[in-house]
N, C-alpha and C positions, 0 to 999 in steps of 0.2 A: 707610617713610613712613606705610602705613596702619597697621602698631601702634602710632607715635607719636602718632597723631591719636585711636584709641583711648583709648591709656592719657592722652590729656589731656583727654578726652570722659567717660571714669570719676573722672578728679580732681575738675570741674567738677560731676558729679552728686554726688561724695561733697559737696564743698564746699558744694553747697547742701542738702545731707543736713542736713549740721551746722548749717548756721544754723538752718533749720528747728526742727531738736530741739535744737540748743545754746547760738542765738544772743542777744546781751545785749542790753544799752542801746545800746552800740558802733551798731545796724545800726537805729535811727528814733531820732529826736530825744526829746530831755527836757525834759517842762512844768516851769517853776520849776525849770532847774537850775541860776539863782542865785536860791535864794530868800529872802524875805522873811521877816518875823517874826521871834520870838524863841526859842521854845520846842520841845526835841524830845521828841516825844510817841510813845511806845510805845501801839498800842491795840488789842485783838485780845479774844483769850478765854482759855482756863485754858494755851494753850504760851505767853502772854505773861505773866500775872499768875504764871507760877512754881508753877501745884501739883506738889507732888511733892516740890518743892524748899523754896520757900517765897520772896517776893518776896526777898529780898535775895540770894537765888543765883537769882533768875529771869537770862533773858537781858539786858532792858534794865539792871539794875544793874551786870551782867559790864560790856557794853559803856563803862556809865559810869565804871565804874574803868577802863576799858584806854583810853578819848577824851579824860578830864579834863571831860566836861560833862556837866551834870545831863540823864539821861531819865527822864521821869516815866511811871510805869507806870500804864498804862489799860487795864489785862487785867482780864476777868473770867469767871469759870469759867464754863460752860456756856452761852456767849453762840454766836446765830447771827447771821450779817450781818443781818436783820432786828431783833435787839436793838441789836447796835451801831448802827445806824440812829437809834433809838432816843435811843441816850446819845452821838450825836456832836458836836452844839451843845453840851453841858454838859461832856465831859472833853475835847474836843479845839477845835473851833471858836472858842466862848467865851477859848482862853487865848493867843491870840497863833501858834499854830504857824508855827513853819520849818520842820521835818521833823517826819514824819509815818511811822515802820514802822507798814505796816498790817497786819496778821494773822490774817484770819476765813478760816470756809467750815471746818473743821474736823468743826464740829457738824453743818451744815448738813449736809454729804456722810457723815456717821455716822447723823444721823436720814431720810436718803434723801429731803432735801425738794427741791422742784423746783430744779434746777441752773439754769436759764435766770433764772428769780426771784432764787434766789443772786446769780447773776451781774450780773442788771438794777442788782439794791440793791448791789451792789459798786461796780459805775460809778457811781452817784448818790454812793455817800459819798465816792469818788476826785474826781469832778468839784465838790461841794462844798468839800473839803479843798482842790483846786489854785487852787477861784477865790478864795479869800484870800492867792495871790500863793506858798503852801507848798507844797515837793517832796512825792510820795509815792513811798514804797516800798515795792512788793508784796510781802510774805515768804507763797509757797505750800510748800502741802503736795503732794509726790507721792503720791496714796491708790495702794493696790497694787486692782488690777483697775478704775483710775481713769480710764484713760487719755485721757477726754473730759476729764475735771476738769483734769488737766493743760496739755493742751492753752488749755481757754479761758482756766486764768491767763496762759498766754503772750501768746495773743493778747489780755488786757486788758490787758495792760502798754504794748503795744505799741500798741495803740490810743487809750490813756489818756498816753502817754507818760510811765510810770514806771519806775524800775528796778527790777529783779526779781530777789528772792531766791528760785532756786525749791528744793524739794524741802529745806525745813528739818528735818527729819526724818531725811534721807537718811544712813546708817551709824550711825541711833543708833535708829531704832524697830524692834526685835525682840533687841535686843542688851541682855542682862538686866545684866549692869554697867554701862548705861549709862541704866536706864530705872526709875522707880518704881514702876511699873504696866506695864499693858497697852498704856497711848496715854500714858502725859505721863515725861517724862525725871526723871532725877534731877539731881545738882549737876553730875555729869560732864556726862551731856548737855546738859543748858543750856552749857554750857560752850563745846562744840563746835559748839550752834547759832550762841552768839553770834560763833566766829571766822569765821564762814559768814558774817555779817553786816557785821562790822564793818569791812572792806576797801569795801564798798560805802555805809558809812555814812558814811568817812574820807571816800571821796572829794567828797562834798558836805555838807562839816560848816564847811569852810572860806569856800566859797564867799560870794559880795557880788553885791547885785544891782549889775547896769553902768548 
């Protein structure tokens, strides 16, 4: 009796091991997950805009051919959440959004600039985007010796209630057939960022507000 009470004491700690470091959308609710507007908007920095590749093999094009709906690419290379801040009234705001892949913090966490500031102006462009009635979707980077970075995208997803793409990146940054450079993919990777994506793009591409 007392091993079975163990080993269900060890299952329960694993179990919440994994929400912890694994858990999705599944485990807090989602703002806008019927939403509103019209337009789904890619908008981030040079892994959205496709260098390396060039837009039309970036991710959001891949996903547009494999959904049947236009996404409009709002990448632009060496942006930090502070510049998108910047251009979010004019490439996203301004056009109607329903979905929203968001994708910064890249720069930010390469040029070592305050992660909490990061983070502030992250939430400000999320809660901006969701109060015109638009989903967002978090797409993070797992940086290697990150591990705070990682973490607080979890927990602004979860706090923001978004869904969360984490670690886009993940089996294609250091893998030289898969990468143009040092940091940005080639056509493969994009490729594979975008099937990381697009299971979670399906699921609220459908969607009607009630």
């Amino acid at each position: 009796m007392k091993k079975l009470i163990v080993i269900l004491a060890l299952l329960l700690v694993a179990s919440l091991i994994g929400w912890w470091f694994f858990g999705d959308e599944s485990s807090y609710p989602i703002t806008n997950a019927n939403p509103t507007g019209r337009t789904i908007i890619a908008f981030g920095d040079s892994l959205t805009e496709g260098k390396g590749a060039g837009k039309e093999l970036a991710y959001p094009a891949i996903l547009s051919e494999k959904t049947g709906v236009q996404i409009l690419n709002m990448g632009v290379s060496g942006d930090t959440v502070a510049d998108g801040l910047k251009r979010l009234d004019r490439d996203v705001l301004s056009r109607d959004p329903k979905i929203v892949l968001l994708a910064f913090g890249g720069n930010d966490f390469l040029r070592k600039l305050d992660k909490n500031a990061t983070f502030d102006q992250l939430r400000q462009m999320i809660r901006a985007i969701q109060q015109t009635g638009a989903l967002v979707i978090l797409i993070s980077v797992d940086f290697p010796l990150g591990g705070s970075w990682t973490r607080m995208y979890r927990e602004l997803a979860q706090e923001t209630g978004c869904p969360h793409v984490p670690d886009q990146m993940g089996g294609i940054f250091g893998h030289r057939d898969l990468m143009s450079d040092e940091v940005h993919p080639n056509a493969k990777g994009y490729a594979m960022m975008a099937e990381k994506i697009e299971p979670v793009l399906k699921k609220y591409l459908n969607t009607t507000q009630e």
